[in-house]
C-alpha positions as CSV (number, residue, x, y, z in Angstrom):
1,X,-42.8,-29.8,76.7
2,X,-40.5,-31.9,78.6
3,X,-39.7,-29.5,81.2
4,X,-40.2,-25.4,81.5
5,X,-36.2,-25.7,80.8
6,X,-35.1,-28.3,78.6
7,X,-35.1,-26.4,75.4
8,X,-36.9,-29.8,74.2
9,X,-40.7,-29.9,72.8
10,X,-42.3,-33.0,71.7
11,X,-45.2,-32.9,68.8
12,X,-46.5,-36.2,69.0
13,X,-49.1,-35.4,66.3
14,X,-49.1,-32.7,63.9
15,X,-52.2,-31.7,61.8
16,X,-51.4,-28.0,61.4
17,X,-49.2,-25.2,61.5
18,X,-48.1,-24.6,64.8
19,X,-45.5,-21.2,65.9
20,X,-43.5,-21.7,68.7
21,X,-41.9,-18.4,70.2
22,X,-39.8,-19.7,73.1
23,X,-37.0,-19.1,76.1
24,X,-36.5,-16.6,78.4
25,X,-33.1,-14.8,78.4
26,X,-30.8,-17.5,80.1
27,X,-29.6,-16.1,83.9
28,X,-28.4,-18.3,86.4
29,X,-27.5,-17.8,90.3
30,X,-23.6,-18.3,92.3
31,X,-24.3,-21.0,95.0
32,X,-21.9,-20.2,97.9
33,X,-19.0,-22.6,98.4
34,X,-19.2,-22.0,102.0
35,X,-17.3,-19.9,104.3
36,X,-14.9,-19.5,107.4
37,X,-17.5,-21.5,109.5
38,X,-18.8,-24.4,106.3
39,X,-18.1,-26.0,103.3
40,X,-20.6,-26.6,100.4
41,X,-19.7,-29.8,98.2
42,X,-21.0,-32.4,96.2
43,X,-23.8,-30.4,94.3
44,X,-25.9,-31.7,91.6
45,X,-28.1,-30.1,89.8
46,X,-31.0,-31.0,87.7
47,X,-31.1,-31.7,84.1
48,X,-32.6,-28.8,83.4
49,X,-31.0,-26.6,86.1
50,X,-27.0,-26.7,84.7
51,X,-25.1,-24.2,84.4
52,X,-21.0,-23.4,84.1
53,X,-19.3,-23.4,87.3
54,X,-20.4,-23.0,90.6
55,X,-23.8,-21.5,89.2
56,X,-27.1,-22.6,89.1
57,X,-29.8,-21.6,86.0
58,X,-32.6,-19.6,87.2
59,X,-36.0,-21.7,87.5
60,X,-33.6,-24.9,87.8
61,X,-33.2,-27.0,90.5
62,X,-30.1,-28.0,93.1
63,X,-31.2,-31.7,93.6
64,X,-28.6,-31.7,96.4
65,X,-25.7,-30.1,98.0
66,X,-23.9,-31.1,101.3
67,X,-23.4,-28.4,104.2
68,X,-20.5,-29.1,106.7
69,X,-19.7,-27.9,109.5
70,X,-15.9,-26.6,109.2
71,X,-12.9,-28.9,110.7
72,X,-13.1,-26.8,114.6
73,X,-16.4,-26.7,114.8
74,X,-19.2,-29.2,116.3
75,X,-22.3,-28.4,114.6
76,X,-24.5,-25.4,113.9
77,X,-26.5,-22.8,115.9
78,X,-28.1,-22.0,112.9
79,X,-28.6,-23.0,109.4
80,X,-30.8,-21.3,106.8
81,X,-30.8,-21.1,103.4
82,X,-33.2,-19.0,101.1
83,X,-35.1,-18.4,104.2
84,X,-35.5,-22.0,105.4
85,X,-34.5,-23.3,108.5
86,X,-32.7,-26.1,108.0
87,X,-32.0,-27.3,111.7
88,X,-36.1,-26.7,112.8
89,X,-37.5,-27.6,108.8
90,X,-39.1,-24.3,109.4
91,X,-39.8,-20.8,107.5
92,X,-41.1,-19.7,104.0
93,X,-38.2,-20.7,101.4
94,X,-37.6,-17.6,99.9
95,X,-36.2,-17.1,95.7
96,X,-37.3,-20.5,95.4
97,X,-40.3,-23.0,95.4
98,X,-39.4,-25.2,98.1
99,X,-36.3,-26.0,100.2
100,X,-35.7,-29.5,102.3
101,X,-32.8,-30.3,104.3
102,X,-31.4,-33.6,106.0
103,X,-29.1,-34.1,108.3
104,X,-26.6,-36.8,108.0
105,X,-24.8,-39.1,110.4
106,X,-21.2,-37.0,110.0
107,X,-23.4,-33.7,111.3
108,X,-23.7,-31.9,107.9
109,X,-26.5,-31.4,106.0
110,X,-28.1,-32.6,102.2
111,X,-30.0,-29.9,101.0
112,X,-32.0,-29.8,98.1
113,X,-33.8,-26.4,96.2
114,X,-36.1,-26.3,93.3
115,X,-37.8,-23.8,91.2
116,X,-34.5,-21.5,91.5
117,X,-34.9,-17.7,91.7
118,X,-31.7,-16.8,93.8
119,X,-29.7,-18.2,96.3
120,X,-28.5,-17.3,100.0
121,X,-27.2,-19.1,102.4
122,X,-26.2,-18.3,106.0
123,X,-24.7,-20.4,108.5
124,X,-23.7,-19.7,112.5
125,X,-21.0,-22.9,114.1
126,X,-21.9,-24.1,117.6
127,X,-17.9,-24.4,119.1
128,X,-17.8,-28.2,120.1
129,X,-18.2,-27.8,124.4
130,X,-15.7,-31.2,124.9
């Protein structure tokens, strides 16, 4: 199989009968857009983790997304999502396999999931002191 989701299997030889019974019910997962304080953009997802919209398919992957901090604000006090810590690169990632962060020269952040289960994200703004 080329991946758990590509609705794709490869025989390369065939010398009998073979039964496939396949595919979980399709569900997939909103990923926030941001809020008063962010602003999610430029997501890409997997091949195998699309989905209509602003969605991502359960058991895909969100190769990236980019976190910014909102126009009056500095930077972040905090920044976790699925139970990450994005500013320490600490915590368990939570309703996924793994989470990774990195952050950028403009102060926001490229995120990347995989192994989707459910998404959250919560972010606190650090008021610039200048």
């Amino acid at each position: 199989m080329d991946h758990c989701l590509s609705n794709t299997l490869t025989i390369e030889s065939l010398s009998r009968n073979v039964e496939v019974t396949a595919f979980a019910e399709y569900s997939s997962f909103s990923i926030p857009t941001g809020g008063p304080a962010a602003k999610i953009s430029d997501v890409k997802r997997g091949a195998c983790g699309h989905s209509a919209g602003c969605k991502i398919r359960a058991g895909g992957d969100v190769t990236a997304f980019t976190v910014r901090p909102a126009a009056e604000y500095s930077d972040y006090s905090k920044l976790t999502v699925n139970g990450y810590d994005c500013l320490t690169s600490g915590g368990k990632a939570t309703n996924c396999r793994a989470v990774s962060a990195r952050k950028n020269a403009d102060r926001s952040y490229t995120v990347t999931l995989t192994g989707v289960t459910g998404v959250s994200a919560r972010t606190s703004p650090r008021t610039s002191w200048s």
